[in-house]
C-alpha positions, 0 to 999 in steps of 0.5 A: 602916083598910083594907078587906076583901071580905065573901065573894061580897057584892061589898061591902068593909068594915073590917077592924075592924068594931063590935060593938053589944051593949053599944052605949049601955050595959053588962050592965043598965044604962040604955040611954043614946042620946046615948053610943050615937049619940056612939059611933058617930061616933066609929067611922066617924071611925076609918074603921069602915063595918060594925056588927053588931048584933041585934033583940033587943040591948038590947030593940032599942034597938041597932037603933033607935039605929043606925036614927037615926044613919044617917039623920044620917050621910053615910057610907055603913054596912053593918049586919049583924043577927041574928033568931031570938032573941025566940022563947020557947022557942027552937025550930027549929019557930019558924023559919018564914016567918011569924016570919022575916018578922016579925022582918025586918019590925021590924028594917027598922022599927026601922034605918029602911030597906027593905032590910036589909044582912045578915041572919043567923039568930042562932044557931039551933038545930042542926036549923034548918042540916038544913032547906032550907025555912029558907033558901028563905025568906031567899032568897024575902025576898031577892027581893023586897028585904026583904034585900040578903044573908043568913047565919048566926052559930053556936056551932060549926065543924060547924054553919059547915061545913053552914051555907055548904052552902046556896048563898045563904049569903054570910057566917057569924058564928063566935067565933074568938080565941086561945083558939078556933084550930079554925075554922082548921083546915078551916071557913077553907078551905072558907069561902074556896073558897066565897067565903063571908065571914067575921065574927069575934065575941067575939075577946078572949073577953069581955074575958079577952085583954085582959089587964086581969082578975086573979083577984080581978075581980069581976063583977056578977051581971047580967054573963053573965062572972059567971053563964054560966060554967057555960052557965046563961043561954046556950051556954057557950061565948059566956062567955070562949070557954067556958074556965074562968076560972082557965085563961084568967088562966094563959094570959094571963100566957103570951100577956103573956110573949110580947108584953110591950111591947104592948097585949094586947087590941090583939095579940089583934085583930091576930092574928085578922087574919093569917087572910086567910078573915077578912072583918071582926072585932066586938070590942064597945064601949060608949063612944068610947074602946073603938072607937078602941083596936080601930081602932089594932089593924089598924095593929099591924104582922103578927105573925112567925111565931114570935109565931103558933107561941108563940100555938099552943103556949099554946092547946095548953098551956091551952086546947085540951083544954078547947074544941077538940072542944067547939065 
């Protein structure tokens, strides 16, 4: 597994980091601490030194899970996670310094440390991005070792470009994929020239770049990929990168067309991997088997540059008039 910098962190992680919304269990059902810790294990035995988490994965038990497994574990781990989300209603007006330092205070708490790897505002509204206030006060928490870093994970490329504005951002979460080609296009470079890093989330867009979904996959009703095509829980655009099902499954069989002798879900990682803006990605796992398929991903050999066209011209067939402007 090699390693990349995470923008002006000075801190190397893999380039195939672990995603832990699922971590322990999947889409309601119990949480199961034994595959939790198992799983994690079994990522740094890959060579994985980054996970990504959030305080309200899994009502925290994401973050309690982690907690224990470093205080067992002699390998050195960088843990991302996200605050925000235990406000109800959502509101940029919840952003202030008295729920911030809450919600830092229970995630240190609950990753058993004194100080935070990274923290990132999970998703904020888009008002929270216009307000210094908001990032004077990451910065003040930084000063006085609450946190090590801090930055943000957005819904849209607009919302990264006035997001790394602010100086003390050091990294930005955003869903990049073969069905999500603008970040690309301008929020890379300006990332790069900023010395911001970047994390790349939901890179097989909730499942469908895996190749493995027909038309007649069923989902339970508790799976947001069943209830959130249409953004009823949720931002849509967080459901199989916000495309419709039916165009997904005909740009899939394109993208199978163009690689038929190998693991697409291992494809799509790889290709996330071309962008040298690219920090680390967080394709999510549940079990040990999951985390060993995304590790062999950062051993595929580069993909040529006519594969990267082909990749192209399927998202601008299928799937551009549907997100590009939307995200």
């Amino acid at each position: 597994m090699k390693n990349r910098k995470l923008g002006k962190t000075n801190v190397h992680v893999s380039e195939i980091s672990m995603g832990c919304w699922q971590l322990g269990g999947k889409w309601g059902a119990p949480f199961d601490a034994e595959l939790a810790e198992e799983t994690l294990e079994s990522a740094v035995s890959q060579g994985i030194n980054c996970f990504d988490t959030a305080d309200v994965y899994i009502g925290g038990e994401s973050e309690r899970a982690i907690g224990r497994f470093l205080k067992k574990t002699n390998k050195d781990v960088f843990v991302i996670t996200k605050v925000g989300r235990w406000l109800d209603p959502h509101t940029a007006e919840g952003y202030n310094e008295a729920n911030l330092r809450k919600f830092i205070d229970q995630s240190r708490k609950n990753l058993q440390t004194d100080a935070l790897d990274m923290v990132l505002l999970h998703c904020p509204p888009p008002e929270v991005y216009y307000t210094p206030e908001v990032f004077e006060v990451l910065d003040t928490l930084k000063s006085e070792g609450k946190i090590k870093h801090y930055g943000v994970s957005v819904q849209k490329v607009e919302e990264a470009l006035i997001a790394i504005e602010h100086p003390g951002v050091d990294a930005v979460e955003i869903i990049f994929n073969m069905f999500r080609l603008r970040p690309a296009e301008l929020f890379f470079e300006q990332a790069k020239k900023k010395n911001v890093g970047v994390i790349v989330r939901v890179p097989l867009a909730s499942g469908l770049l895996t190749g493995k979904f027909t038309e007649d996959t069923s989902f339970d009703k508790e799976d947001h990929r069943q209830s959130n095509r249409q953004g009823e829980w949720f931002d849509r655009g967080e459901t199989f990168s916000g495309v419709d099902y039916a165009s997904g499954l005909k740009a899939v069989q394109a993208l199978k067309d163009v690689f038929p002798d190998e693991s697409l879900a291992m494809v799509a990682l790889r290709w996330i991997l071309m962008f040298d803006a690219v920090s680390t990605i967080i394709p999510g796992a549940s079990r040990p088997e999951h985390i060993i398929n995304n590790a062999n991903a950062a051993a595929l050999p580069p993909l040529t540059r006519e594969q990267m066209e082909r990749v192209k011209s399927i998202y601008e067939t299928h799937i551009k008039h549907q997100v590009h402007t939307r995200w």
